[in-house]
N, C-alpha and C positions, 0 to 999 in steps of 0.2 A: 539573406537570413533564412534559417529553417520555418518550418510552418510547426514546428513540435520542438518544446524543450521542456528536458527532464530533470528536474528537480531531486536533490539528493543532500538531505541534511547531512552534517556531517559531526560529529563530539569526539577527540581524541582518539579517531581510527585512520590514521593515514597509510595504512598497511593496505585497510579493506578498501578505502576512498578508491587507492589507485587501481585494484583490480577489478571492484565494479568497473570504473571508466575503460580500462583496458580490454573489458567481455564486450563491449560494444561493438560490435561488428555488422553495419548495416551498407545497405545499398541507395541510402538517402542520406541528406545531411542529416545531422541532429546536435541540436542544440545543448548545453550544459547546465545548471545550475548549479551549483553547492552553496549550501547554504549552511554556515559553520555558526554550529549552536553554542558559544560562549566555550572553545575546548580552551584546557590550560596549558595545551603544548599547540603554541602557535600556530597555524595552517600557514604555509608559505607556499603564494600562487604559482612559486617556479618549480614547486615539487611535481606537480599537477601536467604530466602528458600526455596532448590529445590532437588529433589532427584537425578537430572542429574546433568550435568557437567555443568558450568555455567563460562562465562571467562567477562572480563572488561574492556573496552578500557576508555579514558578519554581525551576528548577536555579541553584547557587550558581555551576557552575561551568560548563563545555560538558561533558558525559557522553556524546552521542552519542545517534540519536534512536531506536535500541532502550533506551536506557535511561529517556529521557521516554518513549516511550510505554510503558514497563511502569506506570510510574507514570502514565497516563492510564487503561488498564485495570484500575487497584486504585482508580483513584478510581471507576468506573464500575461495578465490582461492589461498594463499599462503599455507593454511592447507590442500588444495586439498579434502572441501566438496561436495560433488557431486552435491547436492542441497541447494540453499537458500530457506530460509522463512522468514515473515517476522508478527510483531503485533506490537502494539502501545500502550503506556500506557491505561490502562482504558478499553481497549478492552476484550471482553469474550470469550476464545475459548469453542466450543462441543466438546463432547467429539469427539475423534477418528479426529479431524481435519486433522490432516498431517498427520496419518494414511490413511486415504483413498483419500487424494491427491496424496500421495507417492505411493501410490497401483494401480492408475489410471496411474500417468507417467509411470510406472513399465511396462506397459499392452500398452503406448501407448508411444513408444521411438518418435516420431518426433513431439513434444510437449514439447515444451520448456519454457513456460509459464502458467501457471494454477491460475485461482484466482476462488473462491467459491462466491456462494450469502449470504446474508447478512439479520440481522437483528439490525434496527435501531433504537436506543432507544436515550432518552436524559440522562443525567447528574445525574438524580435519578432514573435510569435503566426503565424508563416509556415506552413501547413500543407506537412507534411512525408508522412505518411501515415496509416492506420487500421490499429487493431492490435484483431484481433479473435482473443481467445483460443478455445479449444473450451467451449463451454459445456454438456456432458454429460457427469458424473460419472467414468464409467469412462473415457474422455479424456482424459481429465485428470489422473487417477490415472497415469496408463500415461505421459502425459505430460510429468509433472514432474518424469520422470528427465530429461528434457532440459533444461528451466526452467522458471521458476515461470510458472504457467499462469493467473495474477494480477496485476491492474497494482496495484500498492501503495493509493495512495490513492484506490481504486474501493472498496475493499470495506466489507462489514458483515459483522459477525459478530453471535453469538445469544450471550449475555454470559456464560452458563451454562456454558460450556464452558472458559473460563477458569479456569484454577488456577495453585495455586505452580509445577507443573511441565508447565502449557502458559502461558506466555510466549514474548516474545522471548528468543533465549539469546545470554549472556552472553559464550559461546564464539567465534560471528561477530560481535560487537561492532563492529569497524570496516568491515563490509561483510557483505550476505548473510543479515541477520538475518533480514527478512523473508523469504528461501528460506526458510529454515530453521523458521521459524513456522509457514509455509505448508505446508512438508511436514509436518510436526506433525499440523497438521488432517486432510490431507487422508487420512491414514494412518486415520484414526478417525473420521471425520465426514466424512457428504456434504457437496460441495461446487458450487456451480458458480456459471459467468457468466449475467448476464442476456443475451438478444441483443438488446443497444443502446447505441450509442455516448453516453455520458451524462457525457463526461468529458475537455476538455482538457487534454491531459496534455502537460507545459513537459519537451521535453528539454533539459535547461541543462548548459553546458560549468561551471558551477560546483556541481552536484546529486553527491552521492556514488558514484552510481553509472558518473556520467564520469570524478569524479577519481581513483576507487579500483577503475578499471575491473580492473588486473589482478589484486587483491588478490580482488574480488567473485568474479572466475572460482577462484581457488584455491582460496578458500570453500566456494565453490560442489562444487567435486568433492569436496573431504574431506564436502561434507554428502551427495554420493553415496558416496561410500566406507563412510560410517555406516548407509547405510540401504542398501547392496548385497547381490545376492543374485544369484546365478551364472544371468546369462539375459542375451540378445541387445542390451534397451533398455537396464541396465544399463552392458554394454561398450561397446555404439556413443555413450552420453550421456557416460564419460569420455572417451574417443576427442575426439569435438567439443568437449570443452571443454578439451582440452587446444590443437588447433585453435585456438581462441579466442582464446589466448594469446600468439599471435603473428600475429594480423589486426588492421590497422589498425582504430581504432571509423571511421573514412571508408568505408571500405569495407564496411563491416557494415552501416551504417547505410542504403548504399546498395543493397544485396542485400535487407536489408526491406521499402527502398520499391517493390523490383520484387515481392516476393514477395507484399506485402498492398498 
């Protein structure tokens, strides 16, 4: 058995399921999850080609993919993998991705969080731009009042750290969970990015983070509201996302790709 397996919800994309799994190109075993969120076009496990091991959970109904992946995490601390990972339909790994993530926590035990940089393409793999977060602890810290300082399906965690009451919450359910995750950790556990772009990452006009763009932001500030504390980063991170809320994603989208 691997000592890392990657969790990957999955809702009526068998296009992009297969091609994340097939960008996996590593120099270590790695382990599979999928976790099929209630899709209404059947998953059939023989579609699914991979030289590793590959297992299959199934929601009855669509729950939302904080709720699969809670239930990717209880499977993976009940099998006792040392490490999670995680991708998304659609997404490209480089090669050696969790290879040299795994090689980094290996080299650096009190790092319990690790997410890489990114490259950001649209829908017909159009490179759009590079999203390169801070990858030094205290950065990041400081940073995540602003946003989350993590591209979702980049990261690994150390599985240990996992309990009933560090999951995804239940509370941003329909948007924001993984903020909210992520602040979690990062509250109590170092954290940080690899520096290396190790990950095509699909901005899709159909991803949740498009369709529930303003719902994500409202989230977003009630999970600063929770974790507030009378200082400068604090007021100016609600300020902007308040901001947020009424800027086109065109034009946002656009100010990134000048600013990275």
């Amino acid at each position: 058995m691997s000592n890392i397996i990657v969790l990957i919800p999955h809702y009526n994309n068998l296009i992009g399921l297969k091609k994340t799994i097939a960008s996996i190109n590593e120099d270590i075993s790695i382990d599979i999850l999928v976790i099929d969120d209630g899709s209404t076009n059947k998953l059939d496990k023989s579609d699914i080609k991979y030289n590793g091991k590959v297992f299959f959970k199934f929601l009855k109904t669509n729950s939302g993919i904080g709720e699969a992946l809670n239930l990717g995490l209880d499977f993976a601390v009940e099998k006792k993998y040392e490490y999670i990972g995680r991708l998304d339909c659609g997404d490209l790994c480089h090669i050696n991705k969790f290879t040299k993530q795994l090689d980094y926590l290996y080299k650096n035990r009190d790092i319990k969080l690790l997410g890489t940089w990114v490259r950001i393409v649209d829908d017909k793999g159009v490179f759009k731009y590079n999203l390169k977060h801070p990858t030094d602890y205290d950065t990041i810290q400081r940073k995540m009042y602003k946003n989350s300082m993590f591209v979702h399906p980049t990261v690994v965690i150390k599985t240990e750290i996992i309990s009933s009451t560090l999951k995804y919450p239940f509370k941003y359910r329909r948007a924001a969970q993984d903020y909210a995750f992520f602040f979690n950790i990062t509250r109590q556990f170092k954290s940080e990015n690899y520096p290396e772009i190790l990950l095509d990452y699909v901005m899709s006009k159909d991803s949740i983070s498009y369709k529930n763009r303003k719902l994500q932001v409202y989230h977003r500030i009630s999970i600063l509201i929770d974790n507030f504390y009378f200082g400068f980063t604090p007021i100016i991170s609600i300020l902007r996302n308040l901001i947020l809320l009424i800027m086109p994603v065109k034009i946002l989208t656009f100010i990134k790709s000048k600013i990275y």
